[in-house]
C-alpha positions as CSV (number, residue, x, y, z in Angstrom):
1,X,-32.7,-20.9,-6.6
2,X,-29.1,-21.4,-5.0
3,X,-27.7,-21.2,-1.5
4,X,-25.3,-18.8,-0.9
5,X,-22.7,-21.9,-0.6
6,X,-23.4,-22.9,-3.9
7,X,-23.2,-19.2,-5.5
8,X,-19.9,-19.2,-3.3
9,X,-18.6,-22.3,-5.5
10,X,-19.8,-21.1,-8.9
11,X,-18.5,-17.8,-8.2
12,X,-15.0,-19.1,-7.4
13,X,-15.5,-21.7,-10.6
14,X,-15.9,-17.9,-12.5
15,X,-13.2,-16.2,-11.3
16,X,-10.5,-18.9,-11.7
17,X,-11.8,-19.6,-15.5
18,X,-10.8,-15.6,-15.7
19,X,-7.4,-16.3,-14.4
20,X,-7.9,-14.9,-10.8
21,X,-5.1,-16.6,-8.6
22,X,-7.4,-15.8,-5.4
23,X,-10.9,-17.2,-6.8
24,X,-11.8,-18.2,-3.5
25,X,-11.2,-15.3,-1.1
26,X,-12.2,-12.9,-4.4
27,X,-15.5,-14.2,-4.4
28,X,-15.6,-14.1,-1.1
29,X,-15.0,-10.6,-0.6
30,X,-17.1,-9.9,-3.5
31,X,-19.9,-11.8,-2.3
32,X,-19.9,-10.2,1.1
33,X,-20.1,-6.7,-0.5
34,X,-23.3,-7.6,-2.8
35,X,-25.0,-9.0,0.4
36,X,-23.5,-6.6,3.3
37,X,-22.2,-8.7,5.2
38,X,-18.8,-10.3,6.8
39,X,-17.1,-12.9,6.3
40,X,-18.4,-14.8,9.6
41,X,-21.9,-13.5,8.6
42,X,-21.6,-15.3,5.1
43,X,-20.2,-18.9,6.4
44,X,-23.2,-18.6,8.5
45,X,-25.9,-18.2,6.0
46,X,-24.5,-21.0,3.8
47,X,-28.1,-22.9,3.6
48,X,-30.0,-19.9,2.3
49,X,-31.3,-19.2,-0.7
50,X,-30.2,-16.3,-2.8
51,X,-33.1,-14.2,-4.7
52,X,-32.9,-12.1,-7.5
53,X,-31.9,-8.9,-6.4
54,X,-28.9,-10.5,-4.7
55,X,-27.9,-12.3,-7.8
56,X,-28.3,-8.9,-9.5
57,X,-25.9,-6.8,-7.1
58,X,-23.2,-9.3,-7.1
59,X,-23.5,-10.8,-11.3
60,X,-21.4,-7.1,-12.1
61,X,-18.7,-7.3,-9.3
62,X,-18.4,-10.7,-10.5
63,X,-17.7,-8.8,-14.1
64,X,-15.0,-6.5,-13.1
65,X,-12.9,-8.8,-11.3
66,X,-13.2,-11.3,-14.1
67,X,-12.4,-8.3,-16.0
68,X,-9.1,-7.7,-14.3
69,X,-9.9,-5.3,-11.8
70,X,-8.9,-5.6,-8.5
71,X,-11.1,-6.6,-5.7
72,X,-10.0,-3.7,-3.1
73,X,-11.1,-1.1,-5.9
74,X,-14.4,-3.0,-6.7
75,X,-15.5,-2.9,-2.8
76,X,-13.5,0.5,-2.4
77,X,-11.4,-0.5,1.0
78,X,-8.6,-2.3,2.6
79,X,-7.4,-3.3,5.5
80,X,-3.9,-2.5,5.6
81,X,-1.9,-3.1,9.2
82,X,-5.5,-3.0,11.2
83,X,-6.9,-0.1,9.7
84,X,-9.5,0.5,7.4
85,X,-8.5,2.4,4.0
86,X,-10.7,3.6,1.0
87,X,-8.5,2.8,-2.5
88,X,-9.6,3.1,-5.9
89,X,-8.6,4.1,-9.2
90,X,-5.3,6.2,-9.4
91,X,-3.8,5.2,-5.8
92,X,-1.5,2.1,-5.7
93,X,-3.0,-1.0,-3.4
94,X,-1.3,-1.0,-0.2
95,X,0.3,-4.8,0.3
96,X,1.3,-6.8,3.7
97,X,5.1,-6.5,2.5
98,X,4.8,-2.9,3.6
99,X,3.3,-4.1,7.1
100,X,7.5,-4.8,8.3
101,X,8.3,-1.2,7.8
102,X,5.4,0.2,9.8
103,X,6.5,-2.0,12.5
104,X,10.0,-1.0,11.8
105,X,9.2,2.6,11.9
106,X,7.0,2.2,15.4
107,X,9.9,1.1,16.9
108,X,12.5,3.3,15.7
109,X,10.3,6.4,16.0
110,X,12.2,8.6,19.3
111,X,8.8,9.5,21.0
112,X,9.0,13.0,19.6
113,X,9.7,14.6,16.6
114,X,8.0,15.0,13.1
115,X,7.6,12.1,10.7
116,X,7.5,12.6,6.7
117,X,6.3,9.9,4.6
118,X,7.2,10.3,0.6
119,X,5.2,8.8,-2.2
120,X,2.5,8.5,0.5
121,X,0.1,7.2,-2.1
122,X,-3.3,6.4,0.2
123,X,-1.3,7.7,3.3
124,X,-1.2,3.9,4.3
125,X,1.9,4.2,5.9
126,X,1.1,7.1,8.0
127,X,-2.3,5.9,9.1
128,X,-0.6,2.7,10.2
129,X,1.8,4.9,12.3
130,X,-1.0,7.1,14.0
131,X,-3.2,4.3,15.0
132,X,0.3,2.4,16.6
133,X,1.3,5.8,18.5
134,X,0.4,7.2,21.7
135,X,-1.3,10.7,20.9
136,X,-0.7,12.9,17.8
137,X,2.5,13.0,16.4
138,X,3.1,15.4,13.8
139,X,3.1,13.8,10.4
140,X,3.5,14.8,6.4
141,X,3.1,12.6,3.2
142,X,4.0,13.9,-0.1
143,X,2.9,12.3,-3.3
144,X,3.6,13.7,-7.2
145,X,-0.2,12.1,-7.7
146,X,-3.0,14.8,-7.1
147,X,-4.8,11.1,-7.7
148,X,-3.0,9.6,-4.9
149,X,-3.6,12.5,-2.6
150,X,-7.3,12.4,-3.3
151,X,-7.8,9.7,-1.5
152,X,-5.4,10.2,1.2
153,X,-7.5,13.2,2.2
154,X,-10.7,10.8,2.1
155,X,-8.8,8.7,4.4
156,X,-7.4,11.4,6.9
157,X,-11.3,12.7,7.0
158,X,-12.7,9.0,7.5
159,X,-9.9,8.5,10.2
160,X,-10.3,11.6,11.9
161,X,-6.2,11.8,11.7
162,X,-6.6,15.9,10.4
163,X,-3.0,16.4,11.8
164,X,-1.7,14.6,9.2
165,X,-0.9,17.0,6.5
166,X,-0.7,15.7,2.7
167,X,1.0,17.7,0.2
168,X,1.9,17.4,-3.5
169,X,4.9,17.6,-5.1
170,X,8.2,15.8,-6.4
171,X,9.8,13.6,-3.1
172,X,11.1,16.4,-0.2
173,X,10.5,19.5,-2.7
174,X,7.4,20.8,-0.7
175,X,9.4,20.2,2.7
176,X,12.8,21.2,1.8
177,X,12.7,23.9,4.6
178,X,11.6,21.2,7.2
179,X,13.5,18.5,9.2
180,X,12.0,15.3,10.4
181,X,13.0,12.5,13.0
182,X,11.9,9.4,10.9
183,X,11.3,9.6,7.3
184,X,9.6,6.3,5.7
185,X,9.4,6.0,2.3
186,X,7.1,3.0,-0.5
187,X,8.4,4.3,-4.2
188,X,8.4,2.4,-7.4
189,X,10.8,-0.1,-7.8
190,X,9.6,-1.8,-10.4
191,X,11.4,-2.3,-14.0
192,X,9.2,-1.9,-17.4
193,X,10.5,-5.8,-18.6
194,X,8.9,-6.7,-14.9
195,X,6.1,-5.1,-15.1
196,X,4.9,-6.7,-18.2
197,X,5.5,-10.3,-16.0
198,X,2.8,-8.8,-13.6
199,X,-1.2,-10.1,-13.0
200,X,-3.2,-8.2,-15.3
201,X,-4.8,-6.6,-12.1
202,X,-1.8,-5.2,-11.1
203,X,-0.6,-4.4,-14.3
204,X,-3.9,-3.3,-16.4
205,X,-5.2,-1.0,-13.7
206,X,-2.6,0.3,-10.4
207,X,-1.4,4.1,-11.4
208,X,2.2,2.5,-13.3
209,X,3.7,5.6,-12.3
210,X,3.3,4.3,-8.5
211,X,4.8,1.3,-10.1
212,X,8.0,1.8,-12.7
213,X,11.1,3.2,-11.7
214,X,13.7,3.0,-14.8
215,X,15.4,0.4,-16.3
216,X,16.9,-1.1,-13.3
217,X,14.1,0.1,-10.5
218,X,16.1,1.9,-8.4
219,X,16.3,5.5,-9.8
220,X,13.4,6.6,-7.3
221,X,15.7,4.9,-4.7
222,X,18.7,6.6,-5.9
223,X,17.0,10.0,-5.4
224,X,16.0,9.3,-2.4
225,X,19.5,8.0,-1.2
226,X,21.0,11.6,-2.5
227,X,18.3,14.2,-0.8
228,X,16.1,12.9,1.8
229,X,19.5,14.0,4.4
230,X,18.7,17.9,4.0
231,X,15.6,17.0,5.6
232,X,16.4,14.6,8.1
233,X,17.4,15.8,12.1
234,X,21.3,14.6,12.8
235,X,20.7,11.0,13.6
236,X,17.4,10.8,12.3
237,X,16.2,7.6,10.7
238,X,15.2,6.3,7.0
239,X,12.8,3.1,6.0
240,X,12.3,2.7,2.4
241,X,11.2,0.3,0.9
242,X,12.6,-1.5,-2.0
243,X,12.1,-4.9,-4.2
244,X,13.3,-8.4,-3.3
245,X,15.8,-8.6,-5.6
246,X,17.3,-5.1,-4.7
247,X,18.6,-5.9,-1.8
248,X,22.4,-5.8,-2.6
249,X,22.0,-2.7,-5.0
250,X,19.8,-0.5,-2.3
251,X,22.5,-1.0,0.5
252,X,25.4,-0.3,-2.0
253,X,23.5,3.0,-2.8
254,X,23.1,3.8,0.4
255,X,26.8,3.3,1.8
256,X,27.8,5.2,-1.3
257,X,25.5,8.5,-0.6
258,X,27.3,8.6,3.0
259,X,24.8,7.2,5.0
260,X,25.5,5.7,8.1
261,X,24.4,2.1,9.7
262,X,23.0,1.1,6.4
263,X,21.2,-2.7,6.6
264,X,18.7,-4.5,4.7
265,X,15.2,-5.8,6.6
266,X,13.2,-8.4,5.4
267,X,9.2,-9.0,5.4
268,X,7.5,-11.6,6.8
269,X,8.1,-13.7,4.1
270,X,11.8,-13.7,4.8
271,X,12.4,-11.7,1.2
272,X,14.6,-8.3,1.6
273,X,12.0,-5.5,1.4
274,X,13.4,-2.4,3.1
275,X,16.8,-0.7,3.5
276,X,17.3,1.0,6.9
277,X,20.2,4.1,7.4
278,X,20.5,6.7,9.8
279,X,22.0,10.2,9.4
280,X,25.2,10.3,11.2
């Protein structure tokens, strides 16, 4: 028999052979699902040995990731800007670059005033939002993924956040009769020749229609630049997020669909990651 430190090491040896670049903290995670316990919890049962039936719930978690899969739809969750979120197959993962508009958004939101969240995906963005604001503030996501919504829904019910309203449908089709304050927005942006330069666990398994955007990546952006006014109040606000390399091309877009106060934000990596207007 092995301590849990040494099936921690071999674990980690496992993964990397499999080309995980996160061996470590994946077997980690992984180990802490098989035996139920966090992260503190595991450190502090490094001397004890692991038995059969252990070995036995974590030897096919161990599998998948080697497989490719990632390691927030093995366990099924995420924590994504302190909250909690179920993911799985047919949602896209949500990623700490998207943390900087969240904060962004909290702090341009006016205090009233609906908020509408397109290509909502998991409803990351919006659960974020809810759990940073004072009361219930009227919110809608829209997704063109019945996938997507799926477990948006399974979040809103896990959350308790039943105000939030989730709808399907292309970008601002299903609200095109509403206005909003703030509209935030996480779209594809990626380009087929990129994708392919992608980890397989990534590339191999996230919906790619969360992912790929045209030939250039902005063609979501582009659409978004062009309609989401009709459903914006006069001076409302738009977050969307874009790549790192799209900086230039986003505000350009931007500027040249009329909006006002246009700017580019980074993350908290320092990389451009979202471009900011306002309807004048």
């Amino acid at each position: 028999m092995k301590t849990t430190q040494e099936i921690l090491s071999d674990s980690a040896t496992y993964l990397e052979r499999h080309g995980s670049e996160s061996s470590r903290a994946d077997a980690e995670w992984l180990m802490c699902e098989a035996l139920d316990v966090d992260k503190l919890e595991l450190y502090m049962q490094f001397d004890r040995l692991l038995g059969d039936a252990e070995l036995a719930r974590l030897r096919p978690l161990l599998r998948r990731r080697a497989a490719g899969e990632p390691v927030q739809y093995i366990v099924g969750d995420v924590t994504f800007h302190s909250v909690e979120l179920v993911v799985g197959p047919g949602v896209l993962i949500p990623r700490p670059e998207t943390e900087r508009l969240v904060d962004e958004a909290l702090q341009r939101y006016p205090g009233e005033g609906a908020i509408l969240d397109v290509c909502t995906g998991s409803g990351a963005i919006l659960f974020a939002m809810n759990n940073g604001l004072d009361g219930p503030v009227p919110m809608i996501g829209v997704d063109a993924s019945a996938d997507a919504l799926a477990w948006a829904l399974r979040n809103r019910e896990l959350l308790a956040a039943e105000h939030i309203d989730f709808l399907q449908g292309d970008l601002f089709g299903p609200v095109a009769e509403q206005k909003f304050v703030l509209i935030t927005a996480n779209p594809p942006y990626i380009t087929s020749c990129d994708l392919e330069r992608l980890p397989n666990n990534v590339r191999g398994f996230e919906p790619h229609e969360a992912l790929l955007a045209g030939d250039d990546g902005l063609a979501v952006i582009r659409r978004i630049a062009m309609s989401a006014a009709a459903c914006l109040c006069t001076g409302g606000q738009l977050l969307c997020e874009i790549g790192a390399a799209q900086g230039e091309a986003a505000q350009r877009i931007f500027a040249d669909a009329g909006w006002a106060d246009v700017e580019i934000l980074t993350d908290y990596a320092r990389r451009d990651r979202i471009v900011a207007a306002r309807l004048g």
